[in-house]
ZATOR-27877 format. One record per residue (C-alpha): residue number from 1; residue in three letters; y negated, z, x negated. Coordinates in nm, 2 decimals. Layout:
N
MIDO resi resn      v      w      u
MIDO  NUM  ala      Y      Z      X
...
This chain:
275
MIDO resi resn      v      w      u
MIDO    1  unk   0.00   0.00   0.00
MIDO    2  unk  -0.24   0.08  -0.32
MIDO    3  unk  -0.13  -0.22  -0.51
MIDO    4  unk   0.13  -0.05  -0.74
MIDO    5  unk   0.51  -0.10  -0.71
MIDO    6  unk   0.81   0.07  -0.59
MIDO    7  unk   1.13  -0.02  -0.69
MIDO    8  unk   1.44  -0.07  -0.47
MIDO    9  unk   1.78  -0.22  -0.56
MIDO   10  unk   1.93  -0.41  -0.30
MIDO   11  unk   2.29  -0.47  -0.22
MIDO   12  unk   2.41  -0.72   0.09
MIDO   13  unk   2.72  -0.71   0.24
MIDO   14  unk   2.94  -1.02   0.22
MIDO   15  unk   2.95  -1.28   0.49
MIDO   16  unk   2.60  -1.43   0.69
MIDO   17  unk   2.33  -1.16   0.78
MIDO   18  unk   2.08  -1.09   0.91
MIDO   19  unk   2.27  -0.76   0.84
MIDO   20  unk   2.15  -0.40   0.93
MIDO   21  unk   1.97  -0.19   0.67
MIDO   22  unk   2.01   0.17   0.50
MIDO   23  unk   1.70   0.31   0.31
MIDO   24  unk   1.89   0.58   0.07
MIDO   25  unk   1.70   0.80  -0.12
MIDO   26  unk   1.72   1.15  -0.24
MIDO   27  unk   1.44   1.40  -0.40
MIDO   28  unk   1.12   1.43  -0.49
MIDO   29  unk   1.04   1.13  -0.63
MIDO   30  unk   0.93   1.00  -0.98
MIDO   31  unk   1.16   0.84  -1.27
MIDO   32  unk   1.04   0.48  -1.12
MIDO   33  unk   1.33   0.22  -1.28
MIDO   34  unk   1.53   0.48  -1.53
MIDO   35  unk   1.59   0.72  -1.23
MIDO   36  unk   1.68   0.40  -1.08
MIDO   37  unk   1.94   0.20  -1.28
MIDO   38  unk   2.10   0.59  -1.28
MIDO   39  unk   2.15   0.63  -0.93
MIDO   40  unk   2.22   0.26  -0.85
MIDO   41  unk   2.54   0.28  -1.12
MIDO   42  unk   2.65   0.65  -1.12
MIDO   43  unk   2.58   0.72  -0.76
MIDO   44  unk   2.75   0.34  -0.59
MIDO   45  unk   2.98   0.53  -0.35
MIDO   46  unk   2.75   0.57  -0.11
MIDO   47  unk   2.64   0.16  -0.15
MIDO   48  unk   3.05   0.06  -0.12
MIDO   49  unk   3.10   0.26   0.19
MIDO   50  unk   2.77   0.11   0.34
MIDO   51  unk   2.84  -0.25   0.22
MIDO   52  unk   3.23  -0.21   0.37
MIDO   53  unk   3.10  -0.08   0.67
MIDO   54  unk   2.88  -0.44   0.70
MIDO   55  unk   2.59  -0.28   0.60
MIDO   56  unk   2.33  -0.38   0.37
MIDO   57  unk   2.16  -0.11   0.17
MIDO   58  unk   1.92  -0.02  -0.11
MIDO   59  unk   1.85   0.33  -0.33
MIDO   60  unk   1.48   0.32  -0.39
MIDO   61  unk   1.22   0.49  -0.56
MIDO   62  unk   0.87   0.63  -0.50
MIDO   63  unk   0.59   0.82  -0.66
MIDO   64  unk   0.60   1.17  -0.68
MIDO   65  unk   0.60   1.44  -0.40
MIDO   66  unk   0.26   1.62  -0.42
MIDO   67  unk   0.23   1.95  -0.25
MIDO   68  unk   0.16   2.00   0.04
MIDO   69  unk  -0.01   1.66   0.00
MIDO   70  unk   0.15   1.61   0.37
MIDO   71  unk  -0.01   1.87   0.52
MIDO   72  unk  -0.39   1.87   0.38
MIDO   73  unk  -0.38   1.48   0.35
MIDO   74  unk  -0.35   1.36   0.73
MIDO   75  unk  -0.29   1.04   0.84
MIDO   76  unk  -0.34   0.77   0.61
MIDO   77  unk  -0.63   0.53   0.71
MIDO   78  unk  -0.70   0.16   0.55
MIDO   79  unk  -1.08  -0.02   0.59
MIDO   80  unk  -1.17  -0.32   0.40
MIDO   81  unk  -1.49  -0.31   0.15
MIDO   82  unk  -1.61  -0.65   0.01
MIDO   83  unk  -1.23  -0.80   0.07
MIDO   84  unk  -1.04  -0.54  -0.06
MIDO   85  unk  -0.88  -0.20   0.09
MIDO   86  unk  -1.06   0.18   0.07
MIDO   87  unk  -0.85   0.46   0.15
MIDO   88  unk  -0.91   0.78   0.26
MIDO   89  unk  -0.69   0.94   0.06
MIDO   90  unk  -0.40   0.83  -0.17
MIDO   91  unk  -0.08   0.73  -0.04
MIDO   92  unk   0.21   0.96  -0.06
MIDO   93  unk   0.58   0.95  -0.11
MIDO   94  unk   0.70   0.87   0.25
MIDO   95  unk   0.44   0.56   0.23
MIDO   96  unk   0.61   0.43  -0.03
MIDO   97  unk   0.91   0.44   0.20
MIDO   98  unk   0.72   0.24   0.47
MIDO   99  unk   0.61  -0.03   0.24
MIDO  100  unk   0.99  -0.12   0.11
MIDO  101  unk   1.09  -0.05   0.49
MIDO  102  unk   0.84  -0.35   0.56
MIDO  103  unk   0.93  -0.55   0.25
MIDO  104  unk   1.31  -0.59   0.31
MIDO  105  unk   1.24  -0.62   0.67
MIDO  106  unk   1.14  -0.97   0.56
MIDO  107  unk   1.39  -1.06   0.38
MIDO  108  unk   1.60  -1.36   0.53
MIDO  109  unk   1.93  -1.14   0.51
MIDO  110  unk   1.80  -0.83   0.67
MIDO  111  unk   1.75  -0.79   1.05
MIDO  112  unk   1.41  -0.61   1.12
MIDO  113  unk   1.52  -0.44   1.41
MIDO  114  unk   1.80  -0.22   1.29
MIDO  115  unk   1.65  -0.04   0.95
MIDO  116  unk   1.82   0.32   0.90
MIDO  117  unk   1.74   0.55   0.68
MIDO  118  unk   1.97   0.81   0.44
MIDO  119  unk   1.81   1.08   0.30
MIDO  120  unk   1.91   1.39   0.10
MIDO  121  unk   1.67   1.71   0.03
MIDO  122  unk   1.32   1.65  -0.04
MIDO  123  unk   1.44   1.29   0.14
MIDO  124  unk   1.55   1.44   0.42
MIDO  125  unk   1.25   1.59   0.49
MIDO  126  unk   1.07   1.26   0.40
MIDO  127  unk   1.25   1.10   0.72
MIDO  128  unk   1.05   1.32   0.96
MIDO  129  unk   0.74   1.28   0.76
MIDO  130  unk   0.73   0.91   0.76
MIDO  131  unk   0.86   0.92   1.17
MIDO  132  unk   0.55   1.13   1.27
MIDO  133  unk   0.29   0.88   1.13
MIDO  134  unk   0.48   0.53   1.16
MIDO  135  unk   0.67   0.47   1.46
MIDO  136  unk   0.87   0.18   1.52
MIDO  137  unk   1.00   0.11   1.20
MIDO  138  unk   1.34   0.29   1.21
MIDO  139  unk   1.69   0.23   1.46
MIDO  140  unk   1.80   0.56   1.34
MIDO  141  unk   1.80   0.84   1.07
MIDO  142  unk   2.03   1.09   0.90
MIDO  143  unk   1.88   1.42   0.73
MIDO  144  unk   2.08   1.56   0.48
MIDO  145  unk   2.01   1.89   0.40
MIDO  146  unk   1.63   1.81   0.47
MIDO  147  unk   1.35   2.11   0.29
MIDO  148  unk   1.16   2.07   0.55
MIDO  149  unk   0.93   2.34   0.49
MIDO  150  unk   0.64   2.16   0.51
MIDO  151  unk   0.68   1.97   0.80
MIDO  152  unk   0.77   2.28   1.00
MIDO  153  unk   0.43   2.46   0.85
MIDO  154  unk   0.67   2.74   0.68
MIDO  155  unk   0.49   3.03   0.60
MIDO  156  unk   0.63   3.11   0.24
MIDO  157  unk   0.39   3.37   0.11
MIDO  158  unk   0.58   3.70   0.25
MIDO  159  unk   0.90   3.53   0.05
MIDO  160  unk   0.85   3.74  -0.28
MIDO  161  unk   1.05   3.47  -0.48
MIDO  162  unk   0.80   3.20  -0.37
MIDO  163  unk   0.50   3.21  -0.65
MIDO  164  unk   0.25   2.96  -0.76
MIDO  165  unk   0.16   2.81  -1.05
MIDO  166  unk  -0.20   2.65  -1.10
MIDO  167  unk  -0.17   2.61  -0.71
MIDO  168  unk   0.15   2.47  -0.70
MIDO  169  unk   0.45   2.65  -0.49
MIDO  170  unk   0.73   2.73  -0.72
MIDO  171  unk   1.02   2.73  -0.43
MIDO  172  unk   1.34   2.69  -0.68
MIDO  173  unk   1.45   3.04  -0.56
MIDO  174  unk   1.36   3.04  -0.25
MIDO  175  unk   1.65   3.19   0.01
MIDO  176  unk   1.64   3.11   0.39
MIDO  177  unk   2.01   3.11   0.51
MIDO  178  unk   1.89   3.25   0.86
MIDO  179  unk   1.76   3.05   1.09
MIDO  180  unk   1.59   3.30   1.31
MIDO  181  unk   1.41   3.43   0.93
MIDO  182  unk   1.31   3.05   0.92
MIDO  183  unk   1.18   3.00   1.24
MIDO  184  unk   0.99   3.32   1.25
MIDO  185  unk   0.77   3.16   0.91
MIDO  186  unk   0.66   2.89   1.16
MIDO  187  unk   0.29   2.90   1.09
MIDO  188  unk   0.16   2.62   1.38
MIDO  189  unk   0.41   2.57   1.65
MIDO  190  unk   0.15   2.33   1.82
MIDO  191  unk   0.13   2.13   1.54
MIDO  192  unk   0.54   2.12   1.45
MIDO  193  unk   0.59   2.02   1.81
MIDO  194  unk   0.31   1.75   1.74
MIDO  195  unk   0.51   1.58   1.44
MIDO  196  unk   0.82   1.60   1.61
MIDO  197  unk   0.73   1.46   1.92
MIDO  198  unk   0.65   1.12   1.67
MIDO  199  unk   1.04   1.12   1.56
MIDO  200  unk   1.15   0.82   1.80
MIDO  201  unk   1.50   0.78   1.70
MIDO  202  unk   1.84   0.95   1.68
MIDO  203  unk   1.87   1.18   1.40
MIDO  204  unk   2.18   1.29   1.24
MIDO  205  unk   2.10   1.67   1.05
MIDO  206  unk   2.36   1.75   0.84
MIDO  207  unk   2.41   2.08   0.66
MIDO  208  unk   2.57   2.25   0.41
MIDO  209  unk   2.74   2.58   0.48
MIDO  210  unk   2.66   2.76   0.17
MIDO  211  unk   2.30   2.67   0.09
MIDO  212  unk   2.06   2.93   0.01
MIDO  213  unk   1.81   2.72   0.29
MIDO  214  unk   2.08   2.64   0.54
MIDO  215  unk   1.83   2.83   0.78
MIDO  216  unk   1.58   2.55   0.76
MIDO  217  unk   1.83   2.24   0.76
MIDO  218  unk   1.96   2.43   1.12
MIDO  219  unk   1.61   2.50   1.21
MIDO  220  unk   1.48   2.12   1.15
MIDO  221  unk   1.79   2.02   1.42
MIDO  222  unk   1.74   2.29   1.70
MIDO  223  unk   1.37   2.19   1.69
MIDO  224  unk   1.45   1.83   1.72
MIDO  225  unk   1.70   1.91   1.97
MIDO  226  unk   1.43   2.05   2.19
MIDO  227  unk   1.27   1.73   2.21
MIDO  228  unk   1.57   1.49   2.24
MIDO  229  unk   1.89   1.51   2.35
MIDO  230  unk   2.03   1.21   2.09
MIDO  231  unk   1.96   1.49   1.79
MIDO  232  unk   2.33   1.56   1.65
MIDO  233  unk   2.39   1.83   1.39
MIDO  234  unk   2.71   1.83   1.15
MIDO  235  unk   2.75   2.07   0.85
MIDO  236  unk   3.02   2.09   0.54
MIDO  237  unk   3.10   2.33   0.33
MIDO  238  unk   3.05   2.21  -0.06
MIDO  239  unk   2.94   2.36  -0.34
MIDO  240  unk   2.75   2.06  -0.49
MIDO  241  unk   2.41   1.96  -0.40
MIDO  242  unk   2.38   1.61  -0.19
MIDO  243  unk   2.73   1.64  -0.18
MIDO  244  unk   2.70   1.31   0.08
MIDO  245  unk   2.64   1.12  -0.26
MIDO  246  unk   2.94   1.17  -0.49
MIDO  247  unk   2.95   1.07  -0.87
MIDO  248  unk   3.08   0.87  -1.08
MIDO  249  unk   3.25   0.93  -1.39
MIDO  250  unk   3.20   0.83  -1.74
MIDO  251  unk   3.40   0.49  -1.66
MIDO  252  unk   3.25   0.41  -1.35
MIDO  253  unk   3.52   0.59  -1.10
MIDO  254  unk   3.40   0.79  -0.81
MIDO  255  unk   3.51   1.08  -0.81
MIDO  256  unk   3.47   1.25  -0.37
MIDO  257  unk   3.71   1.47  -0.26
MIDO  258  unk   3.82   1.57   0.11
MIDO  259  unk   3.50   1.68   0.25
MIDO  260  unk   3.27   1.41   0.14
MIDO  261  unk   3.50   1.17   0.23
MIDO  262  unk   3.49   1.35   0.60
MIDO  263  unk   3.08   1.36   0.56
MIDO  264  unk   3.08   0.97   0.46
MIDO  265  unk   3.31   0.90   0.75
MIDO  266  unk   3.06   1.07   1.02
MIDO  267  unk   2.76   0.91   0.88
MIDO  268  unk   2.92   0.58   0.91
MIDO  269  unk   3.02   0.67   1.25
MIDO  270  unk   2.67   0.79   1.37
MIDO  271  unk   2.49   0.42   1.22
MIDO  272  unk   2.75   0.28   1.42
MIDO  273  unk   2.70   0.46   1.74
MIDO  274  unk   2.30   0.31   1.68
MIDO  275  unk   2.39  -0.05   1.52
């Protein structure tokens, strides 16, 4: 949108499209091409199952997250001076998701109307971000483990792990397994409810049993549940981390076990449902 780049790596199915899309991404951004060529050959798994499953799909990256740049920036507004854009404010992460959302939505191979989007973490909560401001783009979504702290206006000052560092939030150690804990930090239910009523497709949340913010993934879902009745929650228990994106080894192999295999199989399942 600013005139710099963001990489994506695309992979297409065999056989004639236009085929269905699947934005993946995962974090909080930065890396640009390094972090990219990484995840495009150590983390493929994901890109096979999509590809067998006749979908075409790309890993992606975009700038950095800045914090709380969500919540003081607003909406992001475009004017032309002299022929050429002015911006009210930079654009952020999730924008960079909108402009490769628009870019391969033109490409000859890809059909426009049925763009998904796969995101893990900091990308999960990226999903509702983009949603609230740019409607229309997406068929569906799946949140994976999404920090959505900032999107549901989390109060984290009473956490005594939270501290901050020339005014950024150091949240590593951060621990909200309880929902009820989580929802109690809401700071601005008018404006949660505001953002959520802009998600206008199916969301899968998905979980992880274990995780020290398990409270907020649950919490993003029964708010989103409130609003729509497609909102579908599913949870696993794994010790790794974006365990819906299992690793390769040193020679290429993937190595998933039982419950990834299970998680891969319901995502699949749930683009399906919305193809």
């Amino acid at each position: 949108m600013d005139g710099l780049y963001t990489p994506y790596a695309l992979r297409l199915p065999k056989g004639p499209g236009p085929h269905p899309f699947v934005y993946i991404a995962y974090g909080n951004g930065g890396g640009g091409i390094d972090w990219l060529l990484d995840r495009v050959h150590r983390f493929r798994h994901v890109t096979d199952v999509l590809l067998e499953a006749g979908y075409a799909c790309a890993w992606a990256r975009y700038r950095t997250e800045v914090d709380l740049g969500y919540e003081h920036g607003g909406r992001l507004h475009v004017e032309t001076r002299q022929g050429m854009d002015l911006m009210n404010r930079a654009p952020l992460e999730y924008e960079d998701e909108v402009s490769v959302l628009r870019h391969v939505a033109e490409h000859p191979d890809i059909d426009a109307d049925r763009l998904f989007h796969l995101g893990v973490s900091h990308a999960g909560e990226m999903l509702f971000k983009l949603c609230s401001q740019y409607g229309g783009l997406l068929r569906a979504g799946i949140a994976a483990e999404p920090a959505s702290h900032e999107v549901l206006t989390l109060g984290l000052a009473a956490e005594s792990t939270v501290t901050s560092v020339n005014g950024l939030r150091d949240i590593e150690s951060l621990e909200m397994r309880s929902t009820e804990l989580a929802r109690a930090r809401i700071t601005d239910h008018t404006e949660v409810s505001a953002r959520l009523d802009g998600v206008d497709i199916p969301v899968l949340v998905i979980g992880r049993d274990t995780d020290e913010l398990q409270g907020i993934f649950r919490l993003t879902y029964e708010l989103l549940a409130e609003k729509r009745a497609d909102a579908e929650w599913r949870t696993w228990d794994h010790d790794v981390h974006g365990y819906i994106y299992p690793e390769s080894d040193q020679h290429g192999v993937p190595q998933v076990d039982g419950v990834q295999s299970q998680a891969l199989e319901a995502i699949v399942e749930f683009l399906g449902r919305h193809r």
